[in-house]
N, C-alpha and C positions, 0 to 999 in steps of 0.2 A: 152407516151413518154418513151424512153430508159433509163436508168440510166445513161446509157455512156451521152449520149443529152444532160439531165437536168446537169448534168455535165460542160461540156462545156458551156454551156449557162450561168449557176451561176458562171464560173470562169470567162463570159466574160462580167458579170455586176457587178462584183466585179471588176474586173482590169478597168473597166468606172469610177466607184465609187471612187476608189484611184486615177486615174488617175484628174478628177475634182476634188478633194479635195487636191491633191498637184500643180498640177496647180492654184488653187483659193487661197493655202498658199503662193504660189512665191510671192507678192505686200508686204504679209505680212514684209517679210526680209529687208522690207525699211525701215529706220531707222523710229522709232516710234514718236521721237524726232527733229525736225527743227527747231534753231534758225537762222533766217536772219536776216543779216549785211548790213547797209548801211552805206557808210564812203567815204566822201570828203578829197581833199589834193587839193593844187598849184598846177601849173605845169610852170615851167620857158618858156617863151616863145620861144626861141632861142634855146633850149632842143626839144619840140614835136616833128622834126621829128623825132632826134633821139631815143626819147620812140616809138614813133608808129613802127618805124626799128625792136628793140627790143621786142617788144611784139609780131609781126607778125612773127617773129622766135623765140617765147620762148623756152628755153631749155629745154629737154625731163626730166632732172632729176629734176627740178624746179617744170614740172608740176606733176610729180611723185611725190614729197617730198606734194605741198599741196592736191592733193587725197590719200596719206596718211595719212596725218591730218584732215582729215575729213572735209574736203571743197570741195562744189559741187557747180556745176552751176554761175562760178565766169566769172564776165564781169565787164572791165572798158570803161566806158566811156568820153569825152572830149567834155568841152562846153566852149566857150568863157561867158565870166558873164559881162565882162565892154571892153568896148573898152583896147585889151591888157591886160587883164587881165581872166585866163583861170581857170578851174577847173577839176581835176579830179574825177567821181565819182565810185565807185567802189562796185557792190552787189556779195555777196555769202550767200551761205548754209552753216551751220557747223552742221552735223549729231552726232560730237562725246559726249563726256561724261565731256569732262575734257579740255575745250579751253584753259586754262594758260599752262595746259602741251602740248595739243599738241604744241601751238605756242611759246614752248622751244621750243621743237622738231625741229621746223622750223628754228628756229633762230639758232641751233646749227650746221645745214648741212652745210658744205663747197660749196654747188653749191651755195645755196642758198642765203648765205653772197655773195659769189663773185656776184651772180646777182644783190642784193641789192646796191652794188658798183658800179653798174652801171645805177640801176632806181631812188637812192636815190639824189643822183646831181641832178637829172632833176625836183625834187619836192622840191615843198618849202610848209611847214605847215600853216592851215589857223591861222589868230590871236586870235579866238578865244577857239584855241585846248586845252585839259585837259594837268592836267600835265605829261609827259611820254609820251602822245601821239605825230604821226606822222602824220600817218592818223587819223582822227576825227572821230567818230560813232555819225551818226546820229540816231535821235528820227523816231521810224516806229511811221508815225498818221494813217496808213490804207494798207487792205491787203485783198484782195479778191483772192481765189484761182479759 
């Protein structure tokens, strides 16, 4: 074989080489770290449509502020629990490092507050919530990925 050949050849299983091994590091850059949140609240009854209104146009800087704070994969959902009496329940991810700061962070955005002015009417806290809380953190009993 030529020099020039074996050349190209070794430059093009070396660039396979890096090529799989930076593709096989991309997953890596996922946070290493997941704690998941599960968290009940009220929901006034004479309110859900207007939450469900509200959420199905979340505002873009709202959802911007919580994927800044390292919240992922957030979904609420709505269960009747007693004849008229309703719940909401609510899972996310939080990837980051430092949940009391980022969730200053959150509390401090102007969109944020003004949106809270308008989902916090519609909830009312269960009876048996910590003190400070609004939404409740419930206990994870199980988690299979």
């Amino acid at each position: 074989m030529r020099p020039r050949t074996v050349f190209l050849v070794a430059a093009m299983v070396l660039a396979a080489v890096l090529a799989f091994f930076l593709i096989r590091k991309a997953p890596l850059t996922a946070p290493d770290r997941v704690e998941r949140y599960g968290m009940v609240i009220g929901v006034k009854p004479d309110k859900i449509e207007y939450y469900k209104k509200l959420h199905a146009a979340a505002w873009p800087g709202v959802l911007a502020k919580i994927k800044e704070c390292h919240i992922r994969n957030y979904s609420i959902y709505l269960r009747e629990v007693a004849e008229g009496q309703f719940l909401l329940f609510s899972y996310f991810e939080y990837t980051g490092n430092d949940l009391e700061a980022d969730m200053a962070k959150m509390a401090a955005d102007p969109e944020t507050r003004r949106w809270w002015k308008e989902t916090d009417p519609c909830q009312s806290p269960i009876p048996t919530r910590l003190d400070k809380e609004f939404w409740s953190r419930m206990e994870e009993v199980f988690h299979a990925d």
